[in-house]
C-alpha positions in Angstrom: -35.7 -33.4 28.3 -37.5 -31.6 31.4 -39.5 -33.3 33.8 -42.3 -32.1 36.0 -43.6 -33.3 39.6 -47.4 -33.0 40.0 -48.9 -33.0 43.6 -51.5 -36.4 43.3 -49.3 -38.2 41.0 -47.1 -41.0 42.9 -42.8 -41.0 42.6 -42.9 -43.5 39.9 -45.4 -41.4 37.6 -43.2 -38.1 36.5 -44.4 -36.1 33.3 -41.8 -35.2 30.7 -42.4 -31.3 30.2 -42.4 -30.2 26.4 -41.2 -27.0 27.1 -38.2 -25.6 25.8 -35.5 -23.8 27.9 -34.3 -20.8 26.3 -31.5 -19.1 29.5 -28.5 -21.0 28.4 -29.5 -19.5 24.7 -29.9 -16.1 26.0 -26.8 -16.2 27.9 -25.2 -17.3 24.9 -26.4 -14.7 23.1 -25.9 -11.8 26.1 -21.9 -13.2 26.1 -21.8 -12.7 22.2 -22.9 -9.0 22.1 -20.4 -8.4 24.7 -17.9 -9.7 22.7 -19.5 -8.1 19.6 -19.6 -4.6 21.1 -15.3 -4.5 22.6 -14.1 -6.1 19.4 -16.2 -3.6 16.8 -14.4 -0.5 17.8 -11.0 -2.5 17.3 -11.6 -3.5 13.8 -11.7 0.5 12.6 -7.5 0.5 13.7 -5.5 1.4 10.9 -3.3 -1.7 10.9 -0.1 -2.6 7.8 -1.4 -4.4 5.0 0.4 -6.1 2.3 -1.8 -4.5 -0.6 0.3 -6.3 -3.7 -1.4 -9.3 -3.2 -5.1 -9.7 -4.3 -7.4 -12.8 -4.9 -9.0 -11.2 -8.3 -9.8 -13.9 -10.7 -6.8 -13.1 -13.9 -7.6 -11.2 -16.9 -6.7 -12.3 -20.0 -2.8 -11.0 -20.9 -3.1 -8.7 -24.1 -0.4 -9.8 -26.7 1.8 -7.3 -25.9 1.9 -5.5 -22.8 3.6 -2.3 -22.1 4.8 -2.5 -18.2 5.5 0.1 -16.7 7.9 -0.6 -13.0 8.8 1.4 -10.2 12.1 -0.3 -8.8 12.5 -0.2 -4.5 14.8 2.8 -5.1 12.4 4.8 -6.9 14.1 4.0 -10.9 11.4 3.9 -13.3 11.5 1.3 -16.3 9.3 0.6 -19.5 9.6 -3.3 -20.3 13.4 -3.8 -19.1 14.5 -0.5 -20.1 15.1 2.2 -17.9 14.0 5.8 -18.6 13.4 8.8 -16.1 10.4 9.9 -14.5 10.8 13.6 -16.9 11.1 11.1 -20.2 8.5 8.6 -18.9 5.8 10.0 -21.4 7.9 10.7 -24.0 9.8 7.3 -23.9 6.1 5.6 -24.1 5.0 8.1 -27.0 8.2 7.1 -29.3 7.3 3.0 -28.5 6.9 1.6 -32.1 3.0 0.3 -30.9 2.4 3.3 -29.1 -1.5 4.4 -28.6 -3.0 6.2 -25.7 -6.2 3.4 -26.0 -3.7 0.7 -24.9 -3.7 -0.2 -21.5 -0.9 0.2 -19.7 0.6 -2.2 -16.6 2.0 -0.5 -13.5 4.5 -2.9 -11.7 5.4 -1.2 -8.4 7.6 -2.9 -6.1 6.0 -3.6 -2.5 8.8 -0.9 -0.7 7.6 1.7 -2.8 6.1 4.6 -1.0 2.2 5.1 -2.4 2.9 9.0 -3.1 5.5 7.3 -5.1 3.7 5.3 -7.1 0.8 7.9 -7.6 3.2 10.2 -8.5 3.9 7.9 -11.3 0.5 7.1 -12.1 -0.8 11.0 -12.2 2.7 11.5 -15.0 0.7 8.8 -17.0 -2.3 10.6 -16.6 -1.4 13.9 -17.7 0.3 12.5 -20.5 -2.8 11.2 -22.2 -2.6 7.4 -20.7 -5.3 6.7 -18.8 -6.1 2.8 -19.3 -4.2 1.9 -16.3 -3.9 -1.5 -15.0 -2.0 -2.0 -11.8 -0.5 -5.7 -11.5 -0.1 -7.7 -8.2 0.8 -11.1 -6.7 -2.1 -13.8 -7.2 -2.8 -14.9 -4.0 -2.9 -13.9 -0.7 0.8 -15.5 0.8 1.3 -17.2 3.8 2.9 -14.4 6.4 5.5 -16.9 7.4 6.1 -18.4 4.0 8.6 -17.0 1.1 6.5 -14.6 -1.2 5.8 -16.4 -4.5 7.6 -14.5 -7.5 6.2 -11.9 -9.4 3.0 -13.7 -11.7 2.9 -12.4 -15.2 -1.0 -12.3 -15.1 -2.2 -8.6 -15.3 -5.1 -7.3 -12.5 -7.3 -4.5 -13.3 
């Protein structure tokens, strides 16, 4: 609440003044863009990022999926059984439900390099699969907490 002092009006007579001050907003404001302008040019830095974690609402788990993992040390599996990269396609094409329209699941571990795991995904490519789903953690974990286990709920 302000107050003014008018010339012919006696010390016990003060006006309130209905006028609002706007300097501490402005320096408010001034300090924000400041702040605004150093920390925007820090936010394009490439910075590590877990990417196997996502907060995507589930999709609904077909009957029977065909996964598809790439181990830390590079080993490819379908399911629990593990085949080599050259029989990858083959091995998937000789699968008693086989069909090129079925999605398939890529599990790839968090160590594994992304040319990796893109060399993986352009062998399902070229072999004719190319509903692919990749399948991560639910959840964004706590840095300093355990990671939760692996949840069976495919993402697309």
């Amino acid at each position: 609440m302000g107050m003014s002092i008018s010339e012919g009006a006696g010390d016990d007579d003060l006006e309130e003044s209905h006028e609002i001050n706007v300097t501490p907003f402005i320096d408010v404001m001034l300090v924000l863009l400041i702040i605004f302008m150093i920390a925007a040019p820090l936010s394009t830095v490439d910075l590590p990022i877990d990417l196997p974690t996502s907060t995507a609402t589930p999709v609904k788990k077909p009957d029977k999926p065909t996964y598809v993992s790439i181990k830390p040390d590079l080993a490819v599996a379908i399911g629990e059984n593990m085949v080599k990269r050259v029989d990858l396609i083959r091995s998937l094409d000789a699968m008693p439900d086989a069909s090129k329209d079925k999605p398939i699941f890529l599990r790839a571990d968090r160590a594994v390099p992304y040319g990796d795991m893109m060399d993986v995904l352009e062998l399902l490519r070229a072999g004719g699969y190319t509903k692919l789903k990749l399948v991560t953690l639910e959840g964004v974990p706590d840095r300093g907490a355990v990671p939760p286990a692996p949840a069976d709920q495919p993402k697309p």
